[in-house]
C-alpha positions as protocol buffer text, in pm:
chain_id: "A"
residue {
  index: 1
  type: UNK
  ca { x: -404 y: -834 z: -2145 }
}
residue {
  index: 2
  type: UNK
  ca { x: -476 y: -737 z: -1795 }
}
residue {
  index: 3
  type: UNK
  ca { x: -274 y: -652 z: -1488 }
}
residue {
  index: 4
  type: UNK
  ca { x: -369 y: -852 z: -1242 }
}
residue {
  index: 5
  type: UNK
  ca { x: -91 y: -823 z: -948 }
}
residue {
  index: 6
  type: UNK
  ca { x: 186 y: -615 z: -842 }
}
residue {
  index: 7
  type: UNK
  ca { x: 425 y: -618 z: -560 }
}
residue {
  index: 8
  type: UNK
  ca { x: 510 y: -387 z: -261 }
}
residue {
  index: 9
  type: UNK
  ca { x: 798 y: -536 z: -7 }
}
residue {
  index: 10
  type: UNK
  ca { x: 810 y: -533 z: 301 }
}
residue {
  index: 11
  type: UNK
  ca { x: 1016 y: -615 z: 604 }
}
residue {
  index: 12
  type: UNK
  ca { x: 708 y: -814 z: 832 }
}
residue {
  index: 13
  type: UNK
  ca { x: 451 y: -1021 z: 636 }
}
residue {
  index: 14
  type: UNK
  ca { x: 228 y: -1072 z: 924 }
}
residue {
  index: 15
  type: UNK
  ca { x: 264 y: -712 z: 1033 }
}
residue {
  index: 16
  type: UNK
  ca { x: 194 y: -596 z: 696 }
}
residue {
  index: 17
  type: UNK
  ca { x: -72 y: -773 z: 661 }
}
residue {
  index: 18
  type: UNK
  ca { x: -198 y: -648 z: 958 }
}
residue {
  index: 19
  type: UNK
  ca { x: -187 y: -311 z: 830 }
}
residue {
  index: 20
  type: UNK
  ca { x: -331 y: -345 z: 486 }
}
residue {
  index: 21
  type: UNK
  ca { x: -623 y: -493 z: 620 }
}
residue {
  index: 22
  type: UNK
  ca { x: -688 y: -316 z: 952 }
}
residue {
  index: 23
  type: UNK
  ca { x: -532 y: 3 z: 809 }
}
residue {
  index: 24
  type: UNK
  ca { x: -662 y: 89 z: 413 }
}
residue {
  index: 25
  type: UNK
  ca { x: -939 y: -186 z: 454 }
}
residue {
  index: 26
  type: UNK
  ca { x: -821 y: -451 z: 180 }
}
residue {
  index: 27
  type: UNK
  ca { x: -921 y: -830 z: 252 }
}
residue {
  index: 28
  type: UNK
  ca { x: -683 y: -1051 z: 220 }
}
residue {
  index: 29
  type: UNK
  ca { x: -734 y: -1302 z: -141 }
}
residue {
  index: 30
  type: UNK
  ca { x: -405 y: -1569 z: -133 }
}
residue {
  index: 31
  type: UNK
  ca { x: -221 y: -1687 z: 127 }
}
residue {
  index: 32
  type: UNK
  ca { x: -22 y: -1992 z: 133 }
}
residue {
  index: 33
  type: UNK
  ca { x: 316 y: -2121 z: 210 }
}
residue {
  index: 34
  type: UNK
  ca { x: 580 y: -2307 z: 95 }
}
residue {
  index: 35
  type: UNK
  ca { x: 850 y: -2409 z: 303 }
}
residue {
  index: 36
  type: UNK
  ca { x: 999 y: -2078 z: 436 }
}
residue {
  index: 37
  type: UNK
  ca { x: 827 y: -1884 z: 82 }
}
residue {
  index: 38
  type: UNK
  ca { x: 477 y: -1710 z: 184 }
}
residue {
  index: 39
  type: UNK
  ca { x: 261 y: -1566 z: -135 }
}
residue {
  index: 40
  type: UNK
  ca { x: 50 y: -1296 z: 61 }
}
residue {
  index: 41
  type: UNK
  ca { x: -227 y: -1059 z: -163 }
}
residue {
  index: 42
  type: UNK
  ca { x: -451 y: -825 z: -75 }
}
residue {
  index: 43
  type: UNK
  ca { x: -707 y: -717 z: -262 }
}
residue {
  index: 44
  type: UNK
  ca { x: -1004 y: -437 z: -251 }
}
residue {
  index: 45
  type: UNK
  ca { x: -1331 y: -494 z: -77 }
}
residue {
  index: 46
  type: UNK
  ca { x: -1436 y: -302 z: -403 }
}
residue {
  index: 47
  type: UNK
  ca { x: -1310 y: -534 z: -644 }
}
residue {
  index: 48
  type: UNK
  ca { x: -1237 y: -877 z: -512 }
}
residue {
  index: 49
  type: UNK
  ca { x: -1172 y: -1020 z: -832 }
}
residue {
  index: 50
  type: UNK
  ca { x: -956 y: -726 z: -978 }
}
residue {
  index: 51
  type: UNK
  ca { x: -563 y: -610 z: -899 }
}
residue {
  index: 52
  type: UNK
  ca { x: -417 y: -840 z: -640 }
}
residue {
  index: 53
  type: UNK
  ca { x: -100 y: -652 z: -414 }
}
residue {
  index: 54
  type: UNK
  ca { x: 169 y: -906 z: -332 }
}
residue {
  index: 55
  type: UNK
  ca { x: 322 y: -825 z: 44 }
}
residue {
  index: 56
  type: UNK
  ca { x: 609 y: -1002 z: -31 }
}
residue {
  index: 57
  type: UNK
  ca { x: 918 y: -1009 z: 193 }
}
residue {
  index: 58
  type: UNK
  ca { x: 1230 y: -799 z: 133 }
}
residue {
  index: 59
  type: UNK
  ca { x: 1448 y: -1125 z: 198 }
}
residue {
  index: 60
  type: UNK
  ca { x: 1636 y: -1029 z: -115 }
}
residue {
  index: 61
  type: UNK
  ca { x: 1902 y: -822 z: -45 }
}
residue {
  index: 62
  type: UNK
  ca { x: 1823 y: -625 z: -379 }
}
residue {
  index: 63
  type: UNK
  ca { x: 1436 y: -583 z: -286 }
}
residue {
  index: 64
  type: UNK
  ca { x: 1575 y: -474 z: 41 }
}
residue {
  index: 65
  type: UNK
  ca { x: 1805 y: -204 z: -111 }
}
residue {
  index: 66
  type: UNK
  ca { x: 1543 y: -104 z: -324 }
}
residue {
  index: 67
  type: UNK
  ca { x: 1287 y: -52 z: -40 }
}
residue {
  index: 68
  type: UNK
  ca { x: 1526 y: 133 z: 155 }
}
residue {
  index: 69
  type: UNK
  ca { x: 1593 y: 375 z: -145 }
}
residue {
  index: 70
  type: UNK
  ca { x: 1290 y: 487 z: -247 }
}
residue {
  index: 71
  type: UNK
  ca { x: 1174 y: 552 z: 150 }
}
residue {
  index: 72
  type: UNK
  ca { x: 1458 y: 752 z: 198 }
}
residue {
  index: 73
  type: UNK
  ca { x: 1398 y: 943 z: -118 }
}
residue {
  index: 74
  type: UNK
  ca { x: 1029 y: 1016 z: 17 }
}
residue {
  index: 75
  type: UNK
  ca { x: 901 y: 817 z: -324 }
}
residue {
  index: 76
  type: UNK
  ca { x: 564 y: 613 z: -254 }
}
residue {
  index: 77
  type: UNK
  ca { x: 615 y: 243 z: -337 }
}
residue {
  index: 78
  type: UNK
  ca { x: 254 y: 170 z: -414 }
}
residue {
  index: 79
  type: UNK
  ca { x: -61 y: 434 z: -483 }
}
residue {
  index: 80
  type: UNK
  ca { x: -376 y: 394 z: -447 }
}
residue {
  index: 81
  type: UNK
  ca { x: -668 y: 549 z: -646 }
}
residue {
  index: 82
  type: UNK
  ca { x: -987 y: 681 z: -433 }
}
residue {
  index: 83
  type: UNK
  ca { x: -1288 y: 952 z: -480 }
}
residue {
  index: 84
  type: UNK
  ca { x: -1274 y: 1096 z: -136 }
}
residue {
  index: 85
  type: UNK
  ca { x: -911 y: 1141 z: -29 }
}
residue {
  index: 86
  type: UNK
  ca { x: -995 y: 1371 z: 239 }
}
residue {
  index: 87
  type: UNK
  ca { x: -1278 y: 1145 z: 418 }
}
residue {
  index: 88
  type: UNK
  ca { x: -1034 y: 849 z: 332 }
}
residue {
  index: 89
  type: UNK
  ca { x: -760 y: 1022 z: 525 }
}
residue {
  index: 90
  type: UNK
  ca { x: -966 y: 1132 z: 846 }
}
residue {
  index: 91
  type: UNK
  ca { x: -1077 y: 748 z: 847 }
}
residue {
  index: 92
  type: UNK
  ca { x: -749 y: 595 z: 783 }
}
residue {
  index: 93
  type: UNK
  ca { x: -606 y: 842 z: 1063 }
}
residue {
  index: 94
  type: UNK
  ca { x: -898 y: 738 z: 1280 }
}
residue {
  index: 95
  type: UNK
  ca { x: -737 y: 387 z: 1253 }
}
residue {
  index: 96
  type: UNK
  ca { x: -380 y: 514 z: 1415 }
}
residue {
  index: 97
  type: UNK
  ca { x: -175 y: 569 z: 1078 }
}
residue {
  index: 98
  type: UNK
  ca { x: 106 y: 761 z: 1075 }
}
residue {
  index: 99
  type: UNK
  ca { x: 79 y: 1029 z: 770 }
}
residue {
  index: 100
  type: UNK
  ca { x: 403 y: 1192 z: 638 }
}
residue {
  index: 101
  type: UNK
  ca { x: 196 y: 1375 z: 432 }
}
residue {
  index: 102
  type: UNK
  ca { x: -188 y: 1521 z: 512 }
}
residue {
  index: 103
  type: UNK
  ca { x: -418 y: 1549 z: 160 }
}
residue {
  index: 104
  type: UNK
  ca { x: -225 y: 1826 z: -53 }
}
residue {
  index: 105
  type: UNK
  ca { x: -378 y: 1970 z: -380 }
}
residue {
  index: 106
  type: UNK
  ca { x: -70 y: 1891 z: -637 }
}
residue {
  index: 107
  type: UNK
  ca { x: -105 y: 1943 z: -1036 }
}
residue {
  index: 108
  type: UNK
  ca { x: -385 y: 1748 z: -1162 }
}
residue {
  index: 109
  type: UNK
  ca { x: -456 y: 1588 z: -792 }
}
residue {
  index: 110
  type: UNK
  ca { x: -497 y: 1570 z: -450 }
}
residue {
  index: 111
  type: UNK
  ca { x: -249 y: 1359 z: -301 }
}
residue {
  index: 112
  type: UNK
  ca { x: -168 y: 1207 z: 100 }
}
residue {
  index: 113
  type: UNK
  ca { x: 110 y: 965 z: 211 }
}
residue {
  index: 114
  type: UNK
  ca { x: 95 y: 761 z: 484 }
}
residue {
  index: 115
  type: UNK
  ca { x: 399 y: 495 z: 593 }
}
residue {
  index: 116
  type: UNK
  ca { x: 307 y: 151 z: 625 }
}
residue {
  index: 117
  type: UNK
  ca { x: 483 y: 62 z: 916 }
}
residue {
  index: 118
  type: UNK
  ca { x: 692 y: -203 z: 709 }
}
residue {
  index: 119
  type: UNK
  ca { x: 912 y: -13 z: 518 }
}
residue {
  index: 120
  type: UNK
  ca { x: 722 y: 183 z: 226 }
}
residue {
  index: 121
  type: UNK
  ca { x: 533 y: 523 z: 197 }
}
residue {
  index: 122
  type: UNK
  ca { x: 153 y: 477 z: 20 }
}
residue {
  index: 123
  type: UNK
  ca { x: -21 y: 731 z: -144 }
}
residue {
  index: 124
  type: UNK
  ca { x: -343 y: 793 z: -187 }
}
residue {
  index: 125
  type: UNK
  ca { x: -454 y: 976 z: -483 }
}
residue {
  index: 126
  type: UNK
  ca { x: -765 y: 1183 z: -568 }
}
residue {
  index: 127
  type: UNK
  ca { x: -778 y: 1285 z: -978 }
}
residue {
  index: 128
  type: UNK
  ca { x: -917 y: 1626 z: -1018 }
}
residue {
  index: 129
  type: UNK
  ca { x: -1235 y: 1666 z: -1243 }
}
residue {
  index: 130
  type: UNK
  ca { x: -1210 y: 1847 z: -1451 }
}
């Protein structure tokens, strides 16, 4: 087995699109429509055939709840994995992000959150070697 997609919502398709493109630097993989139901993915430059992220729209008033929730509680609704979280921070903060966090060494890791402008915090993550 494989994990091939997971899901972030958010409040603005386009918008978050937008930003996970412009933003991080993903390319976009799927995007089609039925009646008023968009699929949206993203996917890394990196690895166009690996993990696909779903934008898909809070409509739900559950999803909604949820995404409120965990913003409020500071709690990062997606993370992202990356060797250079410093450079990738300077870059992505070249690009106009708004960072509630700056790179911070934590236990095992150095960690930065950024908000995505539609609703979720992201963090980026840096493993320590060891």
């Amino acid at each position: 087995m494989k994990i091939k997609l997971t899901s972030v919502y958010v409040d603005d398709q386009e918008k978050a699109l937008g930003f996970y493109t412009d933003v991080p630097g993903f390319t976009k993989k799927a995007d089609f429509s039925n009646g008023p139901y968009r699929w949206l993915t993203v996917a890394s430059p990196d690895e166009p055939e690996g993990t696909e992220l779903q934008l898909a729209l809070n409509d739900n008033p559950a999803a909604k709840a949820y995404q409120q929730a965990i913003f409020k509680q500071g709690q990062p609704a997606v993370m992202f994995f990356t060797d250079d979280v410093k450079g990738d921070y300077e870059r992505i903060k070249g690009r106009g992000a708004g960072f509630a966090m700056p790179p911070t060494e934590v236990t095992g890791s150095t960690i930065a959150q950024l908000n995505d402008t539609c609703g979720n915090l992201v963090q980026i993550t840096q493993l320590a070697r060891w």
